[in-house]
N, CA, C and O atoms as a MOPAC input file, in Angstrom:
PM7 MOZYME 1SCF
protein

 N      3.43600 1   -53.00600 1    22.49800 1
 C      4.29500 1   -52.22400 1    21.64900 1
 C      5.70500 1   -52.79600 1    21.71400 1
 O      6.19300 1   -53.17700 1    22.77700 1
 N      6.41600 1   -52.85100 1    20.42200 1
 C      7.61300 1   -53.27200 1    20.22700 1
 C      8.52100 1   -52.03400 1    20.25900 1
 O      8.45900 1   -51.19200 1    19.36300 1
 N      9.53100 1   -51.90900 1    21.50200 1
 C     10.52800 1   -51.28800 1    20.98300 1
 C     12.19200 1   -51.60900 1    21.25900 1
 O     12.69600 1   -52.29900 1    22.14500 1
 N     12.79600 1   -50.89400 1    20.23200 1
 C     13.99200 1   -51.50800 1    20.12600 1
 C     14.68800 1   -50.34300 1    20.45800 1
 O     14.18800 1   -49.24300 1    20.21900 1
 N     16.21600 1   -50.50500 1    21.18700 1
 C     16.91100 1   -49.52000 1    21.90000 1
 C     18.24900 1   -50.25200 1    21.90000 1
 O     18.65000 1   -51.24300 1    22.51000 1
 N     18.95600 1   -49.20800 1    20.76800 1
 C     20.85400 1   -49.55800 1    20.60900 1
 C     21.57400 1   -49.72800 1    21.74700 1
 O     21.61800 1   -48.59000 1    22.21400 1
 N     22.33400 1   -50.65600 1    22.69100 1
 C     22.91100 1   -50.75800 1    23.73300 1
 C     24.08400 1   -50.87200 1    23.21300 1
 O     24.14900 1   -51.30600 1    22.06300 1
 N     25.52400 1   -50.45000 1    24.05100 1
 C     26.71500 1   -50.53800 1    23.58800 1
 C     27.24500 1   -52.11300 1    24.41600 1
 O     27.27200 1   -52.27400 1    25.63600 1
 N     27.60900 1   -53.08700 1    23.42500 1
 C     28.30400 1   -53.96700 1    24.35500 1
 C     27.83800 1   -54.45600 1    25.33100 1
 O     28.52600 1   -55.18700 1    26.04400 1
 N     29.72300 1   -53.03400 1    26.22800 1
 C     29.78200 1   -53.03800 1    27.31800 1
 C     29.01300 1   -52.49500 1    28.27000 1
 O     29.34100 1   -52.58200 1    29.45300 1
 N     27.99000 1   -51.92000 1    27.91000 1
 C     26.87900 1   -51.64500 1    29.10100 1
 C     25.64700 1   -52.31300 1    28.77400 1
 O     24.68000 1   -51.55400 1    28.71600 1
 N     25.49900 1   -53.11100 1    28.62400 1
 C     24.35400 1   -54.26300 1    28.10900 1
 C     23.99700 1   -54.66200 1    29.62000 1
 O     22.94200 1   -54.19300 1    30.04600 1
 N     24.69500 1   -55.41400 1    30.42000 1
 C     24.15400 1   -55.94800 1    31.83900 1
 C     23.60000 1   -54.31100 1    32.89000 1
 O     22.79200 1   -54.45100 1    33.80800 1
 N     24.21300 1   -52.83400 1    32.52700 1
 C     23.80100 1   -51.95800 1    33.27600 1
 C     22.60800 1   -51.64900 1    32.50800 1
 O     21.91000 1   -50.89900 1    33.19100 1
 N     22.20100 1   -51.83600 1    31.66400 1
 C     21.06400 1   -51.30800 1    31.10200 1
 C     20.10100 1   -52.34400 1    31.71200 1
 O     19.19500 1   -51.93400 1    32.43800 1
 N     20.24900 1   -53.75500 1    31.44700 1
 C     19.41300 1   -54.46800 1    32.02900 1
 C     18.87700 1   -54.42900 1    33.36100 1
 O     17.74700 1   -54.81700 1    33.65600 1
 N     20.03500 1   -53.77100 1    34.45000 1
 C     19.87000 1   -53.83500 1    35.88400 1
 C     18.71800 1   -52.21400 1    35.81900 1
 O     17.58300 1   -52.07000 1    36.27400 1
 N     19.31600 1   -51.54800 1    35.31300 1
 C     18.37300 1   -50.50000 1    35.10500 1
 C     16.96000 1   -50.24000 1    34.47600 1
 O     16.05000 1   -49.42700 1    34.63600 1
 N     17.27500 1   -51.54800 1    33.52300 1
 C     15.37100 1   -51.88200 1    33.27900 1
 C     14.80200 1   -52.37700 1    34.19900 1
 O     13.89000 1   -51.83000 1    34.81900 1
 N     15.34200 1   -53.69200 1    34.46300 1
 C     14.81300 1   -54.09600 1    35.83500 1
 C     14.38000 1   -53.10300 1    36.88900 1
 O     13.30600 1   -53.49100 1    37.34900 1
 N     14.77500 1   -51.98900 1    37.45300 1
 C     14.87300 1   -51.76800 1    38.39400 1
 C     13.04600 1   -50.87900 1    37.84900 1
 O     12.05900 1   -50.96800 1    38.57800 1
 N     13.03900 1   -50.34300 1    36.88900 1
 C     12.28100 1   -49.79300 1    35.95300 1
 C     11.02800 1   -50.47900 1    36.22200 1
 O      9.95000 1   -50.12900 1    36.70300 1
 N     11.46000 1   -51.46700 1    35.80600 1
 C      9.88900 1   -52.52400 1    35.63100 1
 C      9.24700 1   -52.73800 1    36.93400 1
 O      8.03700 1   -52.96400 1    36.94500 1
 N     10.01300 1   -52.68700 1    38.21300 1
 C      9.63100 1   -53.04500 1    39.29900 1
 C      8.74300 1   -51.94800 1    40.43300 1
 O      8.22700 1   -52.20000 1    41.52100 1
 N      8.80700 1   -51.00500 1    39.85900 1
 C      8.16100 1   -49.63400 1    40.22600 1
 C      6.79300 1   -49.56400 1    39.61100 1
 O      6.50000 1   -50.22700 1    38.61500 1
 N      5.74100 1   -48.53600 1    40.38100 1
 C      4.64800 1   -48.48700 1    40.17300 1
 C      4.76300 1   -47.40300 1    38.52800 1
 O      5.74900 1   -46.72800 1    38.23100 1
 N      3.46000 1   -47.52200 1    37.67900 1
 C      3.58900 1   -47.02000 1    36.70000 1
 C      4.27900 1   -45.36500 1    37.03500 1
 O      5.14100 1   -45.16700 1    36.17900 1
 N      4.19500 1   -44.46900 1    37.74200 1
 C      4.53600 1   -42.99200 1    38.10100 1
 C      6.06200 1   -43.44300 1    38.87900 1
 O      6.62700 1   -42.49100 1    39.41800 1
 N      6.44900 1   -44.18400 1    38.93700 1
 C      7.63800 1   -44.27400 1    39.57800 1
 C      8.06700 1   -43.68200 1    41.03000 1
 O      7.26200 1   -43.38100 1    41.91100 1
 N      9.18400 1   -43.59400 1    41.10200 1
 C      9.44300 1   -43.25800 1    42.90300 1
 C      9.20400 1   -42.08300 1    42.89600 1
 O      9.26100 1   -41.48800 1    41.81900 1
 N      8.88900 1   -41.43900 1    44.00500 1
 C      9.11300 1   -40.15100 1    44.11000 1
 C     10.31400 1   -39.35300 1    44.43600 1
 O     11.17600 1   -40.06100 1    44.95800 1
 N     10.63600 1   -38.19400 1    44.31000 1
 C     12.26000 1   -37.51100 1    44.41600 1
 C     12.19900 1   -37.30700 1    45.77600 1
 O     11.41200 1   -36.49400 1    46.26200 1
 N     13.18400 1   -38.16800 1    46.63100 1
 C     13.21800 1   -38.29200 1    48.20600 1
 C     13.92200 1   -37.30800 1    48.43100 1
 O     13.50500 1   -36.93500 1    49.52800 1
 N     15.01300 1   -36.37500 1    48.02100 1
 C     15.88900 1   -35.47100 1    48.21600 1
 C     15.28500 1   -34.06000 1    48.58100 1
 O     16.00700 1   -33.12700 1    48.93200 1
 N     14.02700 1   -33.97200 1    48.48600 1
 C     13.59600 1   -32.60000 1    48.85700 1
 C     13.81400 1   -32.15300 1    50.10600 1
 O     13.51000 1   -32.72600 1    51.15200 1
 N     14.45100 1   -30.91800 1    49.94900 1
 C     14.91400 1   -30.18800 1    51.70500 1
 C     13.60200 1   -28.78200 1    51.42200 1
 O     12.87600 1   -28.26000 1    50.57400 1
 N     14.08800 1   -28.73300 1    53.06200 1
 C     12.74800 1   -28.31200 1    53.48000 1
 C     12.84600 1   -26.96600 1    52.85900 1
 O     11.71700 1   -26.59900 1    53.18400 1
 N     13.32400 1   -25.97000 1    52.22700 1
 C     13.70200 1   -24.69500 1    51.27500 1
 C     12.94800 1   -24.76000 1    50.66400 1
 O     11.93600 1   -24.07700 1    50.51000 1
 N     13.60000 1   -26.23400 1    49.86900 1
 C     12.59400 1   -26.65100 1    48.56900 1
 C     11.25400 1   -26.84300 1    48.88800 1
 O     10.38600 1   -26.74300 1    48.02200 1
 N     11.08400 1   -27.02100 1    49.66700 1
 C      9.31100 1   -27.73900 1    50.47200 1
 C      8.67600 1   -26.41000 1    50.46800 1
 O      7.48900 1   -26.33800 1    50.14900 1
 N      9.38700 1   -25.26900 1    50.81000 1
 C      8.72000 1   -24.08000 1    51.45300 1
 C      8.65300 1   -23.42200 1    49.91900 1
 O      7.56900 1   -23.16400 1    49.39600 1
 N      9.63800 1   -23.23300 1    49.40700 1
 C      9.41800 1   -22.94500 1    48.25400 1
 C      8.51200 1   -23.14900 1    46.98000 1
 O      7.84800 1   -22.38000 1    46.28400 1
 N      8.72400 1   -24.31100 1    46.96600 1
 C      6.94100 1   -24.97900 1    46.43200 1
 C      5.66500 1   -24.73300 1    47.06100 1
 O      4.81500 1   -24.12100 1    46.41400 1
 N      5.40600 1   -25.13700 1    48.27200 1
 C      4.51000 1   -24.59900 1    49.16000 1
 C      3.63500 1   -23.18800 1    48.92300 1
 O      2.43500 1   -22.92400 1    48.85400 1
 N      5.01200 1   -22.34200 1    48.82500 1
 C      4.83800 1   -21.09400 1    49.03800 1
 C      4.62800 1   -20.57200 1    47.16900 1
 O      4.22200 1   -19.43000 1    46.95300 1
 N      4.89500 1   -21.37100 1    46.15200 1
 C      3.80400 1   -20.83600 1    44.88300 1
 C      2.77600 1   -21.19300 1    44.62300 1
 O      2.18400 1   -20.76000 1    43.63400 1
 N      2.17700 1   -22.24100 1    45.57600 1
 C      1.15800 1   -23.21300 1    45.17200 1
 C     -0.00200 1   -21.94000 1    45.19900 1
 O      0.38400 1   -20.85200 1    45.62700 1
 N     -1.60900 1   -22.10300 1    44.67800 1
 C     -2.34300 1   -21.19800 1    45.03000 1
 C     -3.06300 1   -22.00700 1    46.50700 1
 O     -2.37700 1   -22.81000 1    47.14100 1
 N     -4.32300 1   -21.71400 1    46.87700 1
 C     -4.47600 1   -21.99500 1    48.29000 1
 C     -5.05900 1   -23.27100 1    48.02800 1
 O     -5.13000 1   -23.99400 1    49.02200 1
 N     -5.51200 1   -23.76100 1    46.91600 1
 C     -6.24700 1   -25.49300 1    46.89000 1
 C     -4.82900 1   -26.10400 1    47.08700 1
 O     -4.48900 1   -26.77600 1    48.06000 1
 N     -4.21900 1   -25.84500 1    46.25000 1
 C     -2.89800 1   -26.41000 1    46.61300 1
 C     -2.26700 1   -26.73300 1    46.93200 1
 O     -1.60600 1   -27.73700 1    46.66400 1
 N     -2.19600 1   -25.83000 1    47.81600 1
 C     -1.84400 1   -25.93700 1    49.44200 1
 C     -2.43000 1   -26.42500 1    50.49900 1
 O     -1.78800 1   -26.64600 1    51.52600 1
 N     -3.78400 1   -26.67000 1    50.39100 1
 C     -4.84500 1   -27.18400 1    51.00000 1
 C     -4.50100 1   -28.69700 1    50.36600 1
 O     -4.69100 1   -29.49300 1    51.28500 1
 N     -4.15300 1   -29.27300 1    49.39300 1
 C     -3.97900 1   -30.75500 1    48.76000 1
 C     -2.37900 1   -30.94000 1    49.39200 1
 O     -2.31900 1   -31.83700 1    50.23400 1
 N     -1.31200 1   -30.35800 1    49.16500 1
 C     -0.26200 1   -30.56200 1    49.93300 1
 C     -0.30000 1   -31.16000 1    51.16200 1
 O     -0.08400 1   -32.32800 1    51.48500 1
 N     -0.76300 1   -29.70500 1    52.13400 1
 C     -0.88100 1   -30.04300 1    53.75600 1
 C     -1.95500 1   -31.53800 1    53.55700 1
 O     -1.45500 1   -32.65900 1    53.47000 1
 N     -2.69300 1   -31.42000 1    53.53300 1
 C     -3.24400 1   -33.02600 1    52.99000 1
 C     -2.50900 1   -34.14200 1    53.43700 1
 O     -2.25400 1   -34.81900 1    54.43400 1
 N     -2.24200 1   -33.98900 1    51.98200 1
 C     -1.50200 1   -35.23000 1    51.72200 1
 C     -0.10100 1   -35.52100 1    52.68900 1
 O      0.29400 1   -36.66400 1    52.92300 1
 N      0.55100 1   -34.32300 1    53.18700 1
 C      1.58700 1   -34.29900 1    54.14500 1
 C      1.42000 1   -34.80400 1    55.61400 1
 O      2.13300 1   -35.57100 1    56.26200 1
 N      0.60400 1   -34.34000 1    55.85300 1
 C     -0.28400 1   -34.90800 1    56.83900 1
 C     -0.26500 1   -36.31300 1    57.40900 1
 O     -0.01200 1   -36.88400 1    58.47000 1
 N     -0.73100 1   -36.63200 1    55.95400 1
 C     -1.13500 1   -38.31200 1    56.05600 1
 C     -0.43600 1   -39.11000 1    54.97100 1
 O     -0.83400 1   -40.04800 1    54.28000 1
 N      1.22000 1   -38.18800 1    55.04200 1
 C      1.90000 1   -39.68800 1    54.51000 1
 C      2.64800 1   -40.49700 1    54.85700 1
 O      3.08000 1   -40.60200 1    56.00500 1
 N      2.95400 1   -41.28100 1    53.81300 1
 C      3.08600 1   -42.79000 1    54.43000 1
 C      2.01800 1   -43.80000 1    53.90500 1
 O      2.16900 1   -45.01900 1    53.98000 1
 N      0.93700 1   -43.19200 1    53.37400 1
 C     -0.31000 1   -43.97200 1    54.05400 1
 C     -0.90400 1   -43.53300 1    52.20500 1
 O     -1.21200 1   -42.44100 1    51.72900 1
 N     -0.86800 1   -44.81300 1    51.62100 1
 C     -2.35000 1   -44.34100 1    50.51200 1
 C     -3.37600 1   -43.79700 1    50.55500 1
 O     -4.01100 1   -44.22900 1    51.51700 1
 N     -4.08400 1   -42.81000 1    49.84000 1
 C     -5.16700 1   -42.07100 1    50.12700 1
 C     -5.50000 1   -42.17000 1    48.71100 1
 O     -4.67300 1   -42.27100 1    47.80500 1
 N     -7.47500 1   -42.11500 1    48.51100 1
 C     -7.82200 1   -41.66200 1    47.59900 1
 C     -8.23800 1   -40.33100 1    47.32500 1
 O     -7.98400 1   -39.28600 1    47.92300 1
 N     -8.78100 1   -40.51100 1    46.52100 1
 C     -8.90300 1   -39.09900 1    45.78200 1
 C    -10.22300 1   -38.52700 1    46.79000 1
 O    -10.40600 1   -37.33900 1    47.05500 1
 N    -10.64700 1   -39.09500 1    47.02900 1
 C    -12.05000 1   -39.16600 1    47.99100 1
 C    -11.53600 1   -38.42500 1    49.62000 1
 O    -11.84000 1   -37.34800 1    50.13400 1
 N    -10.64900 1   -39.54800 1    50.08900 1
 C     -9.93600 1   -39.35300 1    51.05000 1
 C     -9.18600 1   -38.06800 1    51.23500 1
 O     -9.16300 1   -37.59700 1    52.37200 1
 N     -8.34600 1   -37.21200 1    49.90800 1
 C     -7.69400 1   -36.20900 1    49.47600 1
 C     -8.66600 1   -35.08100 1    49.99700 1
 O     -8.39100 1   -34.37300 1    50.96500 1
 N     -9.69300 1   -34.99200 1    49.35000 1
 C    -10.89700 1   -34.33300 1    49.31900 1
 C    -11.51700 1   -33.97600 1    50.40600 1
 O    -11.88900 1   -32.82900 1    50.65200 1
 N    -11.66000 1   -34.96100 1    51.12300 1
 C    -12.90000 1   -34.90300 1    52.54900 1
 C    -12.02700 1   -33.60800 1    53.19000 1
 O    -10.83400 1   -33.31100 1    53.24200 1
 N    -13.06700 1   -33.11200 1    53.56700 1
 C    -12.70500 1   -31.49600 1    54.39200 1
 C    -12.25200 1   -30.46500 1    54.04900 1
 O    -12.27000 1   -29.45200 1    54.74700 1
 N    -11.54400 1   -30.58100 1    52.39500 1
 C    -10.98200 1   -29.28500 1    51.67300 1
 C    -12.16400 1   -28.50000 1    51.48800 1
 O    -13.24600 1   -29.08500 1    51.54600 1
 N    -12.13600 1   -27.48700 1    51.31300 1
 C    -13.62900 1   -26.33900 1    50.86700 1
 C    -13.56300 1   -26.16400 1    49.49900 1
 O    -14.51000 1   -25.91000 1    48.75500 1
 N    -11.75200 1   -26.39500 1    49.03400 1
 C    -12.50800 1   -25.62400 1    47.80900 1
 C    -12.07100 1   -26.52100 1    46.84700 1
 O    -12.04300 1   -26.06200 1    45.70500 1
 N    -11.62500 1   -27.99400 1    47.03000 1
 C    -11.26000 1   -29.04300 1    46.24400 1
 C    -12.17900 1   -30.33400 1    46.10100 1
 O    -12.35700 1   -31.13400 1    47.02000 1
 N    -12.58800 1   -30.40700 1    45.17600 1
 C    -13.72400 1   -32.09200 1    45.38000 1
 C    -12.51600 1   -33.07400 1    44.24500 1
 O    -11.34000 1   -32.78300 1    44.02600 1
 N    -13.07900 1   -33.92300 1    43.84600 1
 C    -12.56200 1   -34.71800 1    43.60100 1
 C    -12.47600 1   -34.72500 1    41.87000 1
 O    -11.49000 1   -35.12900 1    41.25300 1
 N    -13.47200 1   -34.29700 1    41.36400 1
 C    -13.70800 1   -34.25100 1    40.00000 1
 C    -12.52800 1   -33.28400 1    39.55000 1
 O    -11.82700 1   -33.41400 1    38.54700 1
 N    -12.43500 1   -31.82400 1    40.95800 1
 C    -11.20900 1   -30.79000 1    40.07800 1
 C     -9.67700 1   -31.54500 1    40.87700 1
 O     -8.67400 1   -30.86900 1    41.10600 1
 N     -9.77700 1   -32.86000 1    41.16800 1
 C     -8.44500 1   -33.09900 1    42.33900 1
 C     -7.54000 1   -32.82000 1    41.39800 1
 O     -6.64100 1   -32.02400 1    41.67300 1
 N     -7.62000 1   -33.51800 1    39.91400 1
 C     -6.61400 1   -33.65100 1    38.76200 1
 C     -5.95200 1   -32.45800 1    38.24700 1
 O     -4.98000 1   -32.65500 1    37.51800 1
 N     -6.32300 1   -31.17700 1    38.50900 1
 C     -6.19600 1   -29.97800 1    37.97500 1
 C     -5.44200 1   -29.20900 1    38.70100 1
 O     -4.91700 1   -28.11500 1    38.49700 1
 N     -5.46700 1   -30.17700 1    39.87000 1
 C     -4.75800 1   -29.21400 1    41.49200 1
 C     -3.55100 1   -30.17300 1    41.42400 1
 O     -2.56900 1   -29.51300 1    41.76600 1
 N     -3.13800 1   -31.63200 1    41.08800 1
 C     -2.46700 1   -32.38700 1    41.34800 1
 C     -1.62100 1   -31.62200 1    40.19200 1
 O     -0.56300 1   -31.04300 1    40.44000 1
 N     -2.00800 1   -31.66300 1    39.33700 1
 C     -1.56900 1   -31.23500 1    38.07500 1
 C     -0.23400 1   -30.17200 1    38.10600 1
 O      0.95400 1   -30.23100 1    37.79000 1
 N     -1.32200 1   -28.99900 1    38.77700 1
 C     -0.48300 1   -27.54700 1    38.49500 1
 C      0.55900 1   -27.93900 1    39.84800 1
 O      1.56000 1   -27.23100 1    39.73700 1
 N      0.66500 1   -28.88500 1    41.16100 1
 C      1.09700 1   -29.07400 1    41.88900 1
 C      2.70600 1   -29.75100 1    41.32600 1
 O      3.80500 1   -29.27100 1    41.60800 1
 N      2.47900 1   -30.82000 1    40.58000 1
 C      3.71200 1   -31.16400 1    40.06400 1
 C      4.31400 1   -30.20500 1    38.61100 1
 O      5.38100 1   -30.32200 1    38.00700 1
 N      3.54900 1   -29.57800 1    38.45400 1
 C      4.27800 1   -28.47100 1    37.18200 1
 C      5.00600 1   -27.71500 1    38.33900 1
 O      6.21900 1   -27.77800 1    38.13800 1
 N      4.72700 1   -27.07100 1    39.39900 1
 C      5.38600 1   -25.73500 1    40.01200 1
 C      6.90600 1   -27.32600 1    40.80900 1
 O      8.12600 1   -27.24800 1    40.94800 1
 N      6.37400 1   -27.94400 1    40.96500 1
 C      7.62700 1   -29.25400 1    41.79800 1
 C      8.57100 1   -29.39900 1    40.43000 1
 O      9.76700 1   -29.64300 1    40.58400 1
 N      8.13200 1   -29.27700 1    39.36300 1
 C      9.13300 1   -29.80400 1    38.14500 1
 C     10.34600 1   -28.51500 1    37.93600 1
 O     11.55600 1   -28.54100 1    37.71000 1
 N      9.48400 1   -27.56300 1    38.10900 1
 C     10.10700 1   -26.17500 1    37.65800 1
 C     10.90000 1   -25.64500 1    38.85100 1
 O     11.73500 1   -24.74500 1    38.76500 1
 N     10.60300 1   -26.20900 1    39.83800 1
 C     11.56100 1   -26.27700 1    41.13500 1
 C     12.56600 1   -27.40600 1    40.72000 1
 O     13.35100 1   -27.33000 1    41.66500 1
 N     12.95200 1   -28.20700 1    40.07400 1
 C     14.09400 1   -29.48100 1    39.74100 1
 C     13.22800 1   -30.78100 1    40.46900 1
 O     13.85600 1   -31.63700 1    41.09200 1
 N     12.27600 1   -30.82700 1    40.38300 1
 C     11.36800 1   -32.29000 1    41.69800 1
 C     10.90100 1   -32.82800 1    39.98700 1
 O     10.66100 1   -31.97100 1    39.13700 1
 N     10.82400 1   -34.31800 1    39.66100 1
 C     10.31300 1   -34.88300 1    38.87400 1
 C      8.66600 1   -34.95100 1    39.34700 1
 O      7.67000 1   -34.37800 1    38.90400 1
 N      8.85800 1   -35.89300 1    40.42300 1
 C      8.04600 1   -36.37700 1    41.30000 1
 C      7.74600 1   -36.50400 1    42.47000 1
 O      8.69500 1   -36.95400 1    43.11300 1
 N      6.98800 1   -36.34400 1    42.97800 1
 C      6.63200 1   -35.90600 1    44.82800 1
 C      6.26400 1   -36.78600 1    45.44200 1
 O      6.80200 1   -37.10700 1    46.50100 1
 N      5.27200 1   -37.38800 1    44.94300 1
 C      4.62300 1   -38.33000 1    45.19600 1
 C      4.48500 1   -39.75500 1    44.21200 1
 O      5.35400 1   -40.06500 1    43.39700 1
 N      3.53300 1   -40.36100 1    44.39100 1
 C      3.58500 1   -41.80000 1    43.81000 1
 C      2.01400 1   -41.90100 1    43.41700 1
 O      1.31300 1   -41.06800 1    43.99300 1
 N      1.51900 1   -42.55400 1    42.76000 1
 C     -0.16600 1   -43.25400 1    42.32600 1
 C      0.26800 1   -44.46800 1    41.45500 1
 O      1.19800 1   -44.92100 1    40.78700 1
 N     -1.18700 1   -44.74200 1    41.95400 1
 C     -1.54300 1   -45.96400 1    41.30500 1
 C     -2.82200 1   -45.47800 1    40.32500 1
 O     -3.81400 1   -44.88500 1    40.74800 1
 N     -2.59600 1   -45.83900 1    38.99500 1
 C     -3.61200 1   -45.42900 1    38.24100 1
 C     -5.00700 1   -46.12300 1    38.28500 1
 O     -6.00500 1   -45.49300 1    37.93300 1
 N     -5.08000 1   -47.29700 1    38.67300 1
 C     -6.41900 1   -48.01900 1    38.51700 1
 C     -6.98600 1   -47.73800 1    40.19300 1
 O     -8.00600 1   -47.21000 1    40.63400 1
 N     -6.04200 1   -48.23400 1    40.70500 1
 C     -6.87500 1   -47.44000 1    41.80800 1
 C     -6.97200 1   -46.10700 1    42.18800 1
 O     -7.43100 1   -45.80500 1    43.29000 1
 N     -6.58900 1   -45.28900 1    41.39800 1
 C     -6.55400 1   -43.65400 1    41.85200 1
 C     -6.04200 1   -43.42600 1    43.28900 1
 O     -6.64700 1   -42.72300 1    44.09700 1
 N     -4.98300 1   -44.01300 1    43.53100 1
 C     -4.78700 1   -43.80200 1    44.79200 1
 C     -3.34100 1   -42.89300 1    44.69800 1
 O     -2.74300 1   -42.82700 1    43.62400 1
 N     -2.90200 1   -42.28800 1    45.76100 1
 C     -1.88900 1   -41.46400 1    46.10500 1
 C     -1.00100 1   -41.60700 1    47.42600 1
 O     -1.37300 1   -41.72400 1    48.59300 1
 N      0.11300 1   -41.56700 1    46.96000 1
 C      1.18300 1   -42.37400 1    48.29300 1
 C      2.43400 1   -40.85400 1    48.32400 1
 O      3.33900 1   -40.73100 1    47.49900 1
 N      2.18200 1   -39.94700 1    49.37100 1
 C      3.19900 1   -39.24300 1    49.82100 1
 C      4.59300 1   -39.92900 1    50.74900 1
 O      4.35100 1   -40.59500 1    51.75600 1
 N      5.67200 1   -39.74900 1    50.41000 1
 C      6.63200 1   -40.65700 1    51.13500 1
 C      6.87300 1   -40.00100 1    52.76600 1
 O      6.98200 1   -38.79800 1    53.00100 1
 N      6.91400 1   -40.86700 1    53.57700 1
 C      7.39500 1   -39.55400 1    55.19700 1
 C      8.11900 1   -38.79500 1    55.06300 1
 O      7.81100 1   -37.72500 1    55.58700 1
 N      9.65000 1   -38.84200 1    54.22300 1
 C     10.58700 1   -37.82200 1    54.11400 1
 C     10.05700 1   -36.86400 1    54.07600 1
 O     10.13000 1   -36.00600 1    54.95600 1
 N      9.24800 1   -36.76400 1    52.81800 1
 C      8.55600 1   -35.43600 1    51.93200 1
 C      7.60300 1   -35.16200 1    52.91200 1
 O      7.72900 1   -34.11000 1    53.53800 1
 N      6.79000 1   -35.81500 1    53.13200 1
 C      5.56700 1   -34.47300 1    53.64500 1
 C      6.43000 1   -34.40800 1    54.99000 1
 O      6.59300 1   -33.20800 1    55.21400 1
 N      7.01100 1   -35.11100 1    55.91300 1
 C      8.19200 1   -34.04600 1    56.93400 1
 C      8.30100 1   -32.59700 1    56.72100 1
 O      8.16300 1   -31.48600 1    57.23400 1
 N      8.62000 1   -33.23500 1    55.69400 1
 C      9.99100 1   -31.53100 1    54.68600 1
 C      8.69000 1   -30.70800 1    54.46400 1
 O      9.08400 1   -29.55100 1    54.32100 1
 N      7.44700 1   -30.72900 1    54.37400 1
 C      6.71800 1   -29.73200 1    53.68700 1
 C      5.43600 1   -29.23600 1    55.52100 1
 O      4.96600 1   -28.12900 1    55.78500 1
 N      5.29400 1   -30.46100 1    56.28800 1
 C      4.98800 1   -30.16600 1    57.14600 1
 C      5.95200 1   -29.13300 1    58.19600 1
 O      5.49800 1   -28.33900 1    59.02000 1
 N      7.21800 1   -29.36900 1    57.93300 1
 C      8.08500 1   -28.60600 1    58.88200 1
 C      8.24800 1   -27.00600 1    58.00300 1
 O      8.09500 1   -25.93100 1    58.58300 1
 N      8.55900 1   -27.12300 1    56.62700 1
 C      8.71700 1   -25.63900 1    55.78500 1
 C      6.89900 1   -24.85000 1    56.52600 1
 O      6.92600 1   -23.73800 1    57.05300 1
 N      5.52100 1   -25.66500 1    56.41100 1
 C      4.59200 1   -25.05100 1    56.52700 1
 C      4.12300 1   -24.34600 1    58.06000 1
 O      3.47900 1   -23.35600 1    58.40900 1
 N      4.72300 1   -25.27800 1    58.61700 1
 C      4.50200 1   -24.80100 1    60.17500 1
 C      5.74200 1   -23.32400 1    60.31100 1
 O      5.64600 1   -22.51500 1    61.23300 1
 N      6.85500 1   -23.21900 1    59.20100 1
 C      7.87300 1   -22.73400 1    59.95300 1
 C      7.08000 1   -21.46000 1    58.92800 1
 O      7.10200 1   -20.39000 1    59.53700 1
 N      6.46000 1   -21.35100 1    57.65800 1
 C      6.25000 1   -20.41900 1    57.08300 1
 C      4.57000 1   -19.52600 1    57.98400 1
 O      4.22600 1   -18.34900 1    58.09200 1
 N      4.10700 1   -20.51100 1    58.32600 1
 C      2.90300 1   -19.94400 1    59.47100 1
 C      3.68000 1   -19.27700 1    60.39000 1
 O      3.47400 1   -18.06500 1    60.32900 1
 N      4.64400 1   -19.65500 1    61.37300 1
 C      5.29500 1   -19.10800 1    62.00800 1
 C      5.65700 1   -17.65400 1    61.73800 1
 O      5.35200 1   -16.75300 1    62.51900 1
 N      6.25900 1   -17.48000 1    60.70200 1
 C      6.50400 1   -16.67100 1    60.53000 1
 C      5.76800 1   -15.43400 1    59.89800 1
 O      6.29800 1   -14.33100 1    59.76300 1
 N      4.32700 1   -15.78800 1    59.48400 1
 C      3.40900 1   -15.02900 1    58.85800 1
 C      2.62500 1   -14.25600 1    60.46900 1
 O      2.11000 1   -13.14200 1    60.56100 1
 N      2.76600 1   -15.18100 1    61.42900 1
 C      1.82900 1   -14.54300 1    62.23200 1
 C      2.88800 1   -13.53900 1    62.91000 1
 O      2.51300 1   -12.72100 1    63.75000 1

């Protein structure tokens, strides 16, 4: 696909550094590293329980690519066929909190990359919201 995009001038080399930077990222781009742990608990805490069950997950074990397979093993009430539906409503409730993105994938390989910051922030909001439930 051809597309064309009006640049002014003088910001011609920032646009370029900013495509660049664009092109060099996986198709889903970075994830939003700024999440504090409020925000962690806060999300956390609208997710329904697959949700939360795919969160702690993935929090768990990030850092580290996982598939959808991998996501899956041991949840009760998540397989892999509904992972998309849970990932889904997971980044709608993160968007509507101000989070673009949480995480990272790779589309051909279906794989999923939580950053350490983030699942920190959501492992520490979850332990502190257990805490406080019991």
């Amino acid at each position: 696909m051809e597309l064309t995009v009006n640049v002014p001038d003088d910001r011609v080399a920032e646009f370029y550094t900013m495509f660049g930077v664009w092109l060099s990222h996986d198709v889903a781009g970075d994830a939003s590293p700024e999440l504090s742990e409020h925000d962690a608990a806060r999300i956390y805490g609208e997710l329904r329980s697959t949700g939360q069950q795919v969160v702690r997950t993935m929090a768990e074990h990030a850092g580290t690519w996982l598939t959808k397979e991998q996501i899956c093993e041991g949840l009760k009430d998540v397989n892999e066929r509904g992972l998309n539906g849970v990932l889904g409503g997971i980044a709608r409730i993160a968007r509507r909190n101000g989070y673009q993105r949480l995480w990272r994938w790779k589309g051909k390989e279906k794989t999923y990359f939580l950053p350490d910051a983030i699942g920190r922030k959501f492992l520490t909001a979850i332990k502190n919201m257990e805490r406080g439930a019991s």
